[in-house]
C-alpha positions as CSV (number, residue, x, y, z in Angstrom):
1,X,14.1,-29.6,17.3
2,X,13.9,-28.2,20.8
3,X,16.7,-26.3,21.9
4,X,18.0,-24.8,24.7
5,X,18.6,-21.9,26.2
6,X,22.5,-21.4,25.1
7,X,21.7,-22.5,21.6
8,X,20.4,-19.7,19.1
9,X,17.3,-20.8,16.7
10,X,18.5,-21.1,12.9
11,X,16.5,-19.5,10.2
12,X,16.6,-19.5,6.9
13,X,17.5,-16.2,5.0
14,X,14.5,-16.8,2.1
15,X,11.1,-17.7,2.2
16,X,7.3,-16.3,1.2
17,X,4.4,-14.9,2.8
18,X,1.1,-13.8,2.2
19,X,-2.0,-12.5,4.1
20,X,-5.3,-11.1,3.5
21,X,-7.7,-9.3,5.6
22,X,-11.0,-7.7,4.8
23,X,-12.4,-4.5,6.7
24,X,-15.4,-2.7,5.0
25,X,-13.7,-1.1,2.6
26,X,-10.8,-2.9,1.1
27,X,-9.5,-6.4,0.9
28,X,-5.9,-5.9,2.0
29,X,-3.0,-8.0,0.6
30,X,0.2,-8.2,1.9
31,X,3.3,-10.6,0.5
32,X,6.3,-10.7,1.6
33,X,9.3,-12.2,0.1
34,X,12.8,-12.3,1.9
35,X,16.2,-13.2,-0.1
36,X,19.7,-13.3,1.6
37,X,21.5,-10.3,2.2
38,X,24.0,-9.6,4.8
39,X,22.4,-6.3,6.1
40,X,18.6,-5.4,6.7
41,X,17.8,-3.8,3.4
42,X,14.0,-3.2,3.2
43,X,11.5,-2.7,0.1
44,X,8.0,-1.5,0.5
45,X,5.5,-1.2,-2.1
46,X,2.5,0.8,-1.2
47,X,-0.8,2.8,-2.9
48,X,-0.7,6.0,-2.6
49,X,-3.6,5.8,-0.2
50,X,-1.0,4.1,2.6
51,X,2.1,6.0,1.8
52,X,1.7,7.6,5.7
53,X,2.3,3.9,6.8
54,X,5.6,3.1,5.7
55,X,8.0,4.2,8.3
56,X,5.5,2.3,10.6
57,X,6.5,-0.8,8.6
58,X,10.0,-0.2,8.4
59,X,9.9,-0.1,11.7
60,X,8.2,-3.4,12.2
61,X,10.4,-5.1,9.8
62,X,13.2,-3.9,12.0
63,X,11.7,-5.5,15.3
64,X,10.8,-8.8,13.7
65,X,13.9,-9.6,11.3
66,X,17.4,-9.2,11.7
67,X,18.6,-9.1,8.5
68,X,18.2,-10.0,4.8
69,X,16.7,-8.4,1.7
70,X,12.8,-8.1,2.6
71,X,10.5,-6.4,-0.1
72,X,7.0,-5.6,1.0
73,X,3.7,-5.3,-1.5
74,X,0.5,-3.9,-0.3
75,X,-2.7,-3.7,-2.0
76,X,-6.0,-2.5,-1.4
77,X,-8.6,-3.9,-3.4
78,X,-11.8,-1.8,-3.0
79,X,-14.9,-3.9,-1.7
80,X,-17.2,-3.9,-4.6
81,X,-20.5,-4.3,-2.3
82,X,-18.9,-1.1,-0.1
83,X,-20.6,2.0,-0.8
84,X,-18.5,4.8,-1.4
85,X,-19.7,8.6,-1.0
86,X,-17.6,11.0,-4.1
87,X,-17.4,14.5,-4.1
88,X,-15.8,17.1,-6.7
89,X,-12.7,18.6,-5.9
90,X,-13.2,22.4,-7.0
91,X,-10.5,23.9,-6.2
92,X,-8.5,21.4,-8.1
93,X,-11.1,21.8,-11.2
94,X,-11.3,25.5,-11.0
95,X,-7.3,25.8,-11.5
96,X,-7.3,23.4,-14.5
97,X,-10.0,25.3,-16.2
98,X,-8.5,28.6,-15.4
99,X,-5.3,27.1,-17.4
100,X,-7.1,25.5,-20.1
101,X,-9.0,28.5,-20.7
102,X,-6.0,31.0,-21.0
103,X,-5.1,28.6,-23.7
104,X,-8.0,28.2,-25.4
105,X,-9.2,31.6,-25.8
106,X,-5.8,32.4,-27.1
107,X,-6.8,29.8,-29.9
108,X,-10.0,30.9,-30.2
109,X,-11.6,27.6,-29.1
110,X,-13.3,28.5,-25.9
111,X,-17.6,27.9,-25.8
112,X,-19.7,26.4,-24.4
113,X,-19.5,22.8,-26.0
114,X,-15.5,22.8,-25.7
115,X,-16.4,24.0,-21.9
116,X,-19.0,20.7,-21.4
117,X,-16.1,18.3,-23.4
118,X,-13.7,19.3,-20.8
119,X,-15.3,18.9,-17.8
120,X,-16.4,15.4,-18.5
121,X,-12.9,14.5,-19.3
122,X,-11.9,16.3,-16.0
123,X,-14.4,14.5,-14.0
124,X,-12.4,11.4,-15.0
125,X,-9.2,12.2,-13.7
126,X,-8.3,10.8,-10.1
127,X,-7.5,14.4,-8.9
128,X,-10.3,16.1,-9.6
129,X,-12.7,14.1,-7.3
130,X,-12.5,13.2,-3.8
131,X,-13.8,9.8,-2.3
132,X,-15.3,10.7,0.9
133,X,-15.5,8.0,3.5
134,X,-11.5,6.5,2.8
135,X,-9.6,9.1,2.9
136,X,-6.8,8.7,6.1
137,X,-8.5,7.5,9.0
138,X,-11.2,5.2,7.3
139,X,-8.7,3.0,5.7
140,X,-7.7,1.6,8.7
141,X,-3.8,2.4,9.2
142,X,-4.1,0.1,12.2
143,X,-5.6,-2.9,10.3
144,X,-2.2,-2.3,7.7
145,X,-0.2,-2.5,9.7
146,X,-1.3,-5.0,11.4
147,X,-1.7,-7.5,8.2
148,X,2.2,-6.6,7.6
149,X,2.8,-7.7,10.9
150,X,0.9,-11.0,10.9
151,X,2.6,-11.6,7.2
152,X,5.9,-11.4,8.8
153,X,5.5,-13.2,11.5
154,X,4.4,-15.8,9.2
155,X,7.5,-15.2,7.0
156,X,9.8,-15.6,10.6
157,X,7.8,-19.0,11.3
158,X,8.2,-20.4,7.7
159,X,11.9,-19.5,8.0
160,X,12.3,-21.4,11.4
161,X,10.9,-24.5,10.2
162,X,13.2,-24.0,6.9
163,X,16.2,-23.0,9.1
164,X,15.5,-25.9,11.2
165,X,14.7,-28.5,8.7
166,X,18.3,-27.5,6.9
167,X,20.4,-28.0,10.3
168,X,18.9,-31.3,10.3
C-alpha cells in the first residue's frame, strides 16, 4: 500500500519484538511487546547492571512510538568463554564481619573456625565481590541501547505491515 503524502500510515497498536546482540561480554536480549493503550505508558525491565540506562530508553520509546502500552525486558547473559577478572570488596566484608562479630562474641561463638565458616559464606554473596572488567563503562550502554532501538524499530515495522494489512 503506497500512500501519499496527505494520508497518515496505519499501525497496529500490538505486536512482538525481539533482538539479540553479542559484544565480548554479554549476549544482550531485548523483547518488546506493545498492547493497546490510549496514552504512552512504558515498562522496562532491566539488571541491575543497566539500571543507568533506562531514562535513555524511555526516551527512545518516546521518539519512536506514539502511544500504547510498551513493556521492555533486557537481559544480559554473561559470555561463558569471556574471561572475567573478580576482586573482594573489603570494605563491604569488613562491615559485615564487624556486625557479625559484635554478635557473636556476645554469644560466645566467635574463633577461628566460626571466623573461616563465615567468610566462605561471605565470599558467596554478590556484594561482597566486585567483577572487574563490567562494571559501567565495559558493558556497553551504547550497544543497549542501541539493541532497544533496533527492537523497536522492528516492533514499528511489524506494526505497519499489521496496520496495513487490517486497512486492507
Amino acid at each position: 500500500m503506497t500512500t501519499s503524502a496527505n494520508e497518515a500510515q496505519l499501525f497496529s497498536m500490538t505486536g512482538f519484538a525481539r533482538n539479540l546482540s553479542d559484544s565480548q561480554y554479554f549476549r544482550i536480549t531485548v523483547e518488546v511487546r506493545a498492547l493497546n493503550s490510549r496514552y504512552l505508558d512504558c515498562s522496562v525491565r532491566l539488571p541491575r547492571e543497566l539500571l543507568q540506562v533506562e531514562s535513555t530508553i524511555r526516551s527512545v520509546v518516546s521518539e519512536l512510538v506514539g502511544r500504547g502500552r510498551i513493556e521492555i525486558s533486557v537481559v544480559l547473559e554473561r559470555n561463558p568463554s569471556a574471561t572475567i577478572g573478580m576482586r573482594a570488596c573489603p570494605e563491604w566484608i569488613g562491615g559485615y564481619l564487624s556486625a557479625c562479630r559484635e554478635v557473636a562474641e556476645s554469644e560466645g561463638v566467635w574463633g577461628d573456625d566460626f571466623k573461616r565458616s563465615l567468610l566462605l559464606q561471605l565470599l558467596q554473596r554478590r556484594e561482597a565481590v566486585i567483577e572487574t572488567g563490567l562494571s559501567g563503562g565495559n558493558i556497553e550502554d551504547a550497544s543497549v541501547v542501541a539493541t532497544v532501538r533496533e527492537c523497536l524499530e522492528s516492533l514499528r515495522t511489524e506494526q505497519r505491515v499489521e496496520g496495513e494489512a487490517l486497512y486492507r
